[in-house]
C-alpha positions in Angstrom: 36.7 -28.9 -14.4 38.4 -31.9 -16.5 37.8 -35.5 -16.7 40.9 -37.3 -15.3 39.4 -40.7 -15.3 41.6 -43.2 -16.9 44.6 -41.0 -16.7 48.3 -41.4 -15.3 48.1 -40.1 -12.2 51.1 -38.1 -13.0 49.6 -36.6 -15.8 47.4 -34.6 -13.2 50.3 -33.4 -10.5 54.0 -34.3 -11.6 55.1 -34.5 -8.0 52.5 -36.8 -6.5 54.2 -40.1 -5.4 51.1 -42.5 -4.1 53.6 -44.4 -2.7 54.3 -41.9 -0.2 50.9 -42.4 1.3 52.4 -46.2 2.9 53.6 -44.1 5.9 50.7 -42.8 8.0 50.3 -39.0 8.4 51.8 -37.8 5.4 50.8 -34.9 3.8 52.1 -33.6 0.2 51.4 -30.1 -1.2 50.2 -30.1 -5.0 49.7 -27.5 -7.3 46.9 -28.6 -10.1 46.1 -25.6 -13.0 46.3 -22.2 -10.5 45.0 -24.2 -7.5 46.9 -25.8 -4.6 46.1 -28.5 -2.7 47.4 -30.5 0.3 47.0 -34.3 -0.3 46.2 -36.7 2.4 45.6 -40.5 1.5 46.4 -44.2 2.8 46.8 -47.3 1.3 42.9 -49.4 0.6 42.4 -53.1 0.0 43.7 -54.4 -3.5 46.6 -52.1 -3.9 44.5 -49.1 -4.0 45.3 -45.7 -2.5 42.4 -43.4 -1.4 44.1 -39.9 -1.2 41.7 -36.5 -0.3 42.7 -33.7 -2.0 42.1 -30.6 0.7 41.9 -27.1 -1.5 43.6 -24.5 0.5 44.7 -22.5 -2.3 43.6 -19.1 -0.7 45.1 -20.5 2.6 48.7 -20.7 1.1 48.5 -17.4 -0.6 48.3 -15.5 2.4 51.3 -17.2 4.0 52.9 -16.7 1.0 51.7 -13.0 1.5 53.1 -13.0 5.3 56.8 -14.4 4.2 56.9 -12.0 1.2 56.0 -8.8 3.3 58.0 -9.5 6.1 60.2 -6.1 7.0 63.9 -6.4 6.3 66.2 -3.5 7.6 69.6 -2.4 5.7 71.9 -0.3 7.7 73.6 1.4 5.2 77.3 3.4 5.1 79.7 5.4 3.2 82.9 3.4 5.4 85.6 5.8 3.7 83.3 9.0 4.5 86.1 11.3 6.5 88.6 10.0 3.8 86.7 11.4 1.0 85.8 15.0 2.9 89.6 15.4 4.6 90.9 17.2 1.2 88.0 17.9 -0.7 87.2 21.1 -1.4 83.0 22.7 -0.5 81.7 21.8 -4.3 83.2 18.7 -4.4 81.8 17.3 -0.9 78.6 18.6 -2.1 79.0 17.1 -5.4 80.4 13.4 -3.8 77.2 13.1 -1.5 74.6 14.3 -4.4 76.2 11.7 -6.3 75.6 8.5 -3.6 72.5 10.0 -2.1 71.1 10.1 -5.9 72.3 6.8 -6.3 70.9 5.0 -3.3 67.4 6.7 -4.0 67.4 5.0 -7.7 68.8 1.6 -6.2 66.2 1.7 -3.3 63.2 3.1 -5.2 63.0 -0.6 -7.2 61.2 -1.7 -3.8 57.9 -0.3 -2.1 60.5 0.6 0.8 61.8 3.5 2.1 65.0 5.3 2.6 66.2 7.5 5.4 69.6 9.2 6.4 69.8 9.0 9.9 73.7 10.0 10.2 76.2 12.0 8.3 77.1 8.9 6.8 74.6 6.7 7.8 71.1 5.4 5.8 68.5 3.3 7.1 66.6 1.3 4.2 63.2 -0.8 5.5 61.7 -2.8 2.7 59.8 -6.2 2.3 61.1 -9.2 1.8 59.5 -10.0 -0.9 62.6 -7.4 -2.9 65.6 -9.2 -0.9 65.8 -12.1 -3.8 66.2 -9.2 -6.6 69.0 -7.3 -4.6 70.9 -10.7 -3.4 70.7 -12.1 -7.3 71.9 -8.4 -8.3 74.7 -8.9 -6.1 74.3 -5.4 -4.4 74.9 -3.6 -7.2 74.6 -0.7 -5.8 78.2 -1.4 -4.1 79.9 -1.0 -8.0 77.6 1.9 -8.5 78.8 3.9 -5.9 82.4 2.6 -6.1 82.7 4.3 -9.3 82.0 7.6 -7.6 85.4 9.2 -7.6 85.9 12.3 -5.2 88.3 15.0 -7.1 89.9 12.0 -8.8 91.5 10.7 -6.5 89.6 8.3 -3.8 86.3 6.2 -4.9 83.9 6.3 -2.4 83.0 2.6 -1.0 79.7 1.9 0.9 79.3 -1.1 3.7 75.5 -2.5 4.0 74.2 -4.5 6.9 70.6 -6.4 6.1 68.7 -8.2 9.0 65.8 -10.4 7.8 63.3 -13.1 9.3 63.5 -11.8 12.9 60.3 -11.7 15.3 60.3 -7.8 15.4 61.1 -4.7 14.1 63.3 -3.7 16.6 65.4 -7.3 16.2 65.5 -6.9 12.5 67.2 -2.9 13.4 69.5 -5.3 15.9 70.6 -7.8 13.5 71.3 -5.2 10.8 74.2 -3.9 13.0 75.2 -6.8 13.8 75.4 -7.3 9.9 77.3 -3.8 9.7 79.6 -4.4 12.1 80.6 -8.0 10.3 81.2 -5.9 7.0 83.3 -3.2 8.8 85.1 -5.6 10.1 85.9 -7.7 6.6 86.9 -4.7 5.5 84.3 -2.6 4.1 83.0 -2.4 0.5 80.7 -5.4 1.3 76.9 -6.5 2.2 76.4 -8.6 4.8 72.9 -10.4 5.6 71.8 -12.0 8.9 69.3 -14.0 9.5 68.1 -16.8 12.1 70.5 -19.7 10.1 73.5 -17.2 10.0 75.3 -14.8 7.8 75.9 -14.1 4.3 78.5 -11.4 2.3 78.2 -10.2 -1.1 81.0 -7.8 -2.4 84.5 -6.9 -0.6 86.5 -6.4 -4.3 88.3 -3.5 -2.9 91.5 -2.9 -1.0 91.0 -2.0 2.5 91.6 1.7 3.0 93.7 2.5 6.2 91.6 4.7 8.7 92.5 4.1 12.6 93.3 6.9 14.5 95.9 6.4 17.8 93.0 8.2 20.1 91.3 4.7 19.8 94.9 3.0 20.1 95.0 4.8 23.7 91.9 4.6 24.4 92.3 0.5 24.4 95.2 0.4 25.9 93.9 2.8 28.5 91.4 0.1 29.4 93.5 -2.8 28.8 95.8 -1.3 32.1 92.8 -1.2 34.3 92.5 -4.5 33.4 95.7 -6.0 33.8 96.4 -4.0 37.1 92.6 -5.7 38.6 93.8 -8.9 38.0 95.4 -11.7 39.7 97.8 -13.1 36.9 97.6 -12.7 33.1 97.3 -15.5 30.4 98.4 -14.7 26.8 97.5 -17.1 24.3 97.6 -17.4 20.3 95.9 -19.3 17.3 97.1 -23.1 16.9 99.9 -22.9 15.4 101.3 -20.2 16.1 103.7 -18.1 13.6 106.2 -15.6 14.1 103.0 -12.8 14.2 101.4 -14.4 16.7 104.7 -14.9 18.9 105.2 -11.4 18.6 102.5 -10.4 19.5 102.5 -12.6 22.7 106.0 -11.5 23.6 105.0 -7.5 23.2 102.0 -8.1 25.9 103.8 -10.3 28.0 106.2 -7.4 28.2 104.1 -4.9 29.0 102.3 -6.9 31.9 105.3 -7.7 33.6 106.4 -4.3 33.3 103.0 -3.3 35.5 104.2 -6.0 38.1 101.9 -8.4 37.4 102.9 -12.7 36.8 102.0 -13.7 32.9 102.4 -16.3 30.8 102.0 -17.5 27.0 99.8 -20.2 26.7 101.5 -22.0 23.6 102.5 -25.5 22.3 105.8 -24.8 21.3 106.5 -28.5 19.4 103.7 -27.4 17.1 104.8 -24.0 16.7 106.4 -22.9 13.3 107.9 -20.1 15.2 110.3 -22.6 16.6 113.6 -21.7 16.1 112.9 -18.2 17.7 111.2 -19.8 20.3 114.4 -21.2 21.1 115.9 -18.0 20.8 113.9 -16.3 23.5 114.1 -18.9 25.5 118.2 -18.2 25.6 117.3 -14.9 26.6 115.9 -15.7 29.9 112.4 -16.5 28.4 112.4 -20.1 29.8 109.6 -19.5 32.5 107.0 -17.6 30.0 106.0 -20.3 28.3 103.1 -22.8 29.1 102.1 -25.8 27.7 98.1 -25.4 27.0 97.8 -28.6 28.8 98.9 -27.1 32.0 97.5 -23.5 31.8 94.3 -24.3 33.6 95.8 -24.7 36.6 97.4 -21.4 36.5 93.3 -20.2 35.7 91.2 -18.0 38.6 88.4 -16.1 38.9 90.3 -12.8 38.5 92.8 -14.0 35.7 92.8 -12.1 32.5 92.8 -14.0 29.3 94.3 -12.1 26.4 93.8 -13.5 23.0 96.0 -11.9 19.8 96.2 -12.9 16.1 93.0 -14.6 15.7 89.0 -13.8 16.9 88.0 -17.5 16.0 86.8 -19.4 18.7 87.5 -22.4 16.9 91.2 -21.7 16.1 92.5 -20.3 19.1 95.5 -22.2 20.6 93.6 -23.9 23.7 89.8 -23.7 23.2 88.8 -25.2 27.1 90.9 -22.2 28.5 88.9 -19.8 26.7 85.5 -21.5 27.9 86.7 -21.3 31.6 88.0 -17.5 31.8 85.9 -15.4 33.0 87.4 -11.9 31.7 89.0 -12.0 28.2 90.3 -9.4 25.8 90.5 -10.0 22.3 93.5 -8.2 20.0 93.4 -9.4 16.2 93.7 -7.5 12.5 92.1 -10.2 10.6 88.5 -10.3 8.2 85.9 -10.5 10.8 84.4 -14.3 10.5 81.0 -15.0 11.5 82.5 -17.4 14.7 84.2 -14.4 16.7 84.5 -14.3 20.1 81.1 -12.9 21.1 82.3 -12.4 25.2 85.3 -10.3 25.3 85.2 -7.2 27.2 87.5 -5.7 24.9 87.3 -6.3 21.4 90.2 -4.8 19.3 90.1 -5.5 16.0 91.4 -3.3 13.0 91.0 -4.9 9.7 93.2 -2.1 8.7 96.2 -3.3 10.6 98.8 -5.2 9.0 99.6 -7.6 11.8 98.8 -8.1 15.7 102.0 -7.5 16.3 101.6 -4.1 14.6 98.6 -3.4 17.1 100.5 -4.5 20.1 103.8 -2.4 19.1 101.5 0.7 19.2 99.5 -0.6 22.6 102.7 -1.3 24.3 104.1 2.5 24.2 100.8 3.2 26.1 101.1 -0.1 28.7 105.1 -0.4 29.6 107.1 1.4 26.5 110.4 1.4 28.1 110.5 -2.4 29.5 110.6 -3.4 25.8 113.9 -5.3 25.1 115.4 -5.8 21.6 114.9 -9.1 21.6 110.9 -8.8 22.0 111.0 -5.7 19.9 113.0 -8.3 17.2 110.1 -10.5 17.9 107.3 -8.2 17.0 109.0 -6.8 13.8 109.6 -10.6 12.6 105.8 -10.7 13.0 105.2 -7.8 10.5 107.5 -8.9 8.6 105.7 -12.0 8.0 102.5 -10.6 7.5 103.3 -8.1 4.7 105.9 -10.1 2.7 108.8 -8.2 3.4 106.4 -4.9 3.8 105.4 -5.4 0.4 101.5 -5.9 1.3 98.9 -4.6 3.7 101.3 -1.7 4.9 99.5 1.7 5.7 101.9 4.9 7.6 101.1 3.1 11.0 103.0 -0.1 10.1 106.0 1.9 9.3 105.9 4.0 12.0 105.4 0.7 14.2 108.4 -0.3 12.8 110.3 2.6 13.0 109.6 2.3 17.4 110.2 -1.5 17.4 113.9 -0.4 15.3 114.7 2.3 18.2 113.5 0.0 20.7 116.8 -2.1 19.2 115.3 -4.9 16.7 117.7 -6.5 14.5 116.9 -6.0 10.6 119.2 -9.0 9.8 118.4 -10.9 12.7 114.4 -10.8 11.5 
């Protein structure tokens, strides 16, 4: 509808290179005045280019349509729920839940989704994609909206959110969401998390973990974990690269409790590279000698039926001997670290508590399950050096579990000074 003769090409589409056209089968998308166009051109006699300008402006809008109305599902919970109803009284349970409920409906009514409860504590949120840009620039808002919900004064309620976008299906999308949930329960709560096909992404986590494991799980684990250990031929134990005192303790405690069961173990550590060291040494005075493996040498002590038990760390890329890992067949996995997005995806068990304050923490409250009274005080000194470390002198990450974990390893005969 406009004479471009005589004019700088540029004048008509900013982002038109003709240059481009010198390699054969290229294609450029141009937008000219409300129209869009995919140009197509090669290089003519006399330094000329001849370019065709293909108007496939209705074309584009209805794939901009399908991106924009793909279905995202949001898996949404109140993580602190049984904390905020334990001591509040009728009106104020009533009163908490009106208060998120009424503010999930106004954050979710911004979209053309919908919003269901499908749990006590449980929402399920399916809405287009087209409304995932405005939440993700918002930064979930809606997680400092409800965070300033206070129950009776004293405990603000926290919400975790798990989104799944561009899957194939409805059904994946549901799948991916608790994958999503899972990766912000495990980071601690308070948090979105987002996964898609090129991985994950996490908005929020400004709070302080609230403590909420119960030992029902703890023997529930540990429960399994004997099954385990008494099915198998010989037990690994192995630890980040590395390793610190947390880490050795927490090796020490389950080698303990397997031997205990009568079955052969080992810690799988390089103990030049350890800056557990000098109680290395210690231990090793003790009779420990013989518990130690160099990673180098661990696969030959590998089988079909040996059981690989990794503590302090879920990373596949920072555990102490990664080929080990890739050649066990059966491994358990016991860490208290912010869930990262390269966990161990294989384990048949999986315990992991955010909450905890250290491995060796978990393992202190595993072993009194597995092989409580084979626990000497120099492996009980062990584990408590661990905690030690973690929480600064107990001055961090300590909930009533880690002192009453280190009120056992302290009867079990661990040295204050000696730690």
């Amino acid at each position: 509808g406009v004479d471009c003769f005589g004019k700088d090409i540029h004048a008509v589409a900013r982002n038109l290179n003709p240059g481009a056209f010198d390699k054969p089968d290229t294609a450029v998308d141009v937008a000219v005045r409300n129209r869009r166009y995919t140009v197509v051109g090669s290089p003519s006699p006399g330094g000329f280019y001849l370019l065709y300008w293909i108007d496939n402006t209705e074309l584009k809008r209805l794939v901009d349509e399908y991106h924009a109305s793909r279905p995202v599902v949001a898996i949404v919970m109140i993580d602190n729920y049984d904390e905020l109803m334990q001591n509040a009284r009728e009106g104020e349970k009533a009163e908490v839940i009106s208060q998120i409920e009424k503010a999930l409906i106004s954050w979710s009514g911004r979209s053309n989704g919908f919003l269901r409860q499908c749990d006590r504590d449980k929402y399920l949120f399916v809405f287009e994609e087209r409304h995932l840009s405005r939440i993700v620039e918002s930064r979930f808002d809606i997680l400092d909206t409800v965070r300033q919900i206070v129950a009776g004064g004293r405990m603000p309620a926290t919400l975790s959110i798990g989104v799944g976008r561009g899957a194939a299906s409805m059904a994946q999308a549901e799948e991916m969401a608790r994958q999503s949930l899972d990766m912000a329960l495990g980071r601690g709560g308070d948090q979105a998390a987002i996964c898609s096909p090129s991985g994950f992404e996490f908005y929020g986590g400004v709070s302080k973990a609230v403590e909420k494991r119960t030992k029902v799980k703890t023997r529930i684990i540990a429960s399994a974990l004997a099954e385990l250990i008494d099915g198998s031929e010989n037990v690994l134990i192995m630890g980040h690269r590395n390793s610190d005192l947390d880490s050795l303790g927490a090796a020490v405690g389950i080698y303990r409790a397997v031997v205990s069961r009568g079955k052969p173990a080992r810690i799988v550590m390089d103990v030049r590279n350890s800056l557990a060291r000098a109680y290395i040494g210690q231990l090793m005075n003790e009779g420990y000698g013989d518990a130690f493996v160099h990673p180098n040498d661990s696969l030959a002590l590998l089988s079909r039926r040996t059981l690989l038990i990794i503590v302090d760390t879920h990373r596949k890329g920072f555990i102490e001997y990664p080929e080990l890992y890739q050649n066990s067949r059966t491994v358990v996995v016991i860490d208290h670290h912010r869930k990262m997005v390269d966990f161990i995806d294989n384990a048949v068990i999986f315990y992991h508590e955010p909450y905890a304050s250290s491995a060796s923490e978990m393992v202190a409250e595993l072993v009194q399950y597995l092989g409580d009274s084979a626990i000497t005080p120099v492996e009980a000194c062990a584990m408590l050096a661990g905690m030690t470390l973690d929480t600064r002198n107990f001055a961090v990450r300590t909930g009533v579990r880690t002192f009453e974990a280190a009120a056992y390893l302290r009867r079990k005969g661990a040295d204050t000074a000696v730690v």
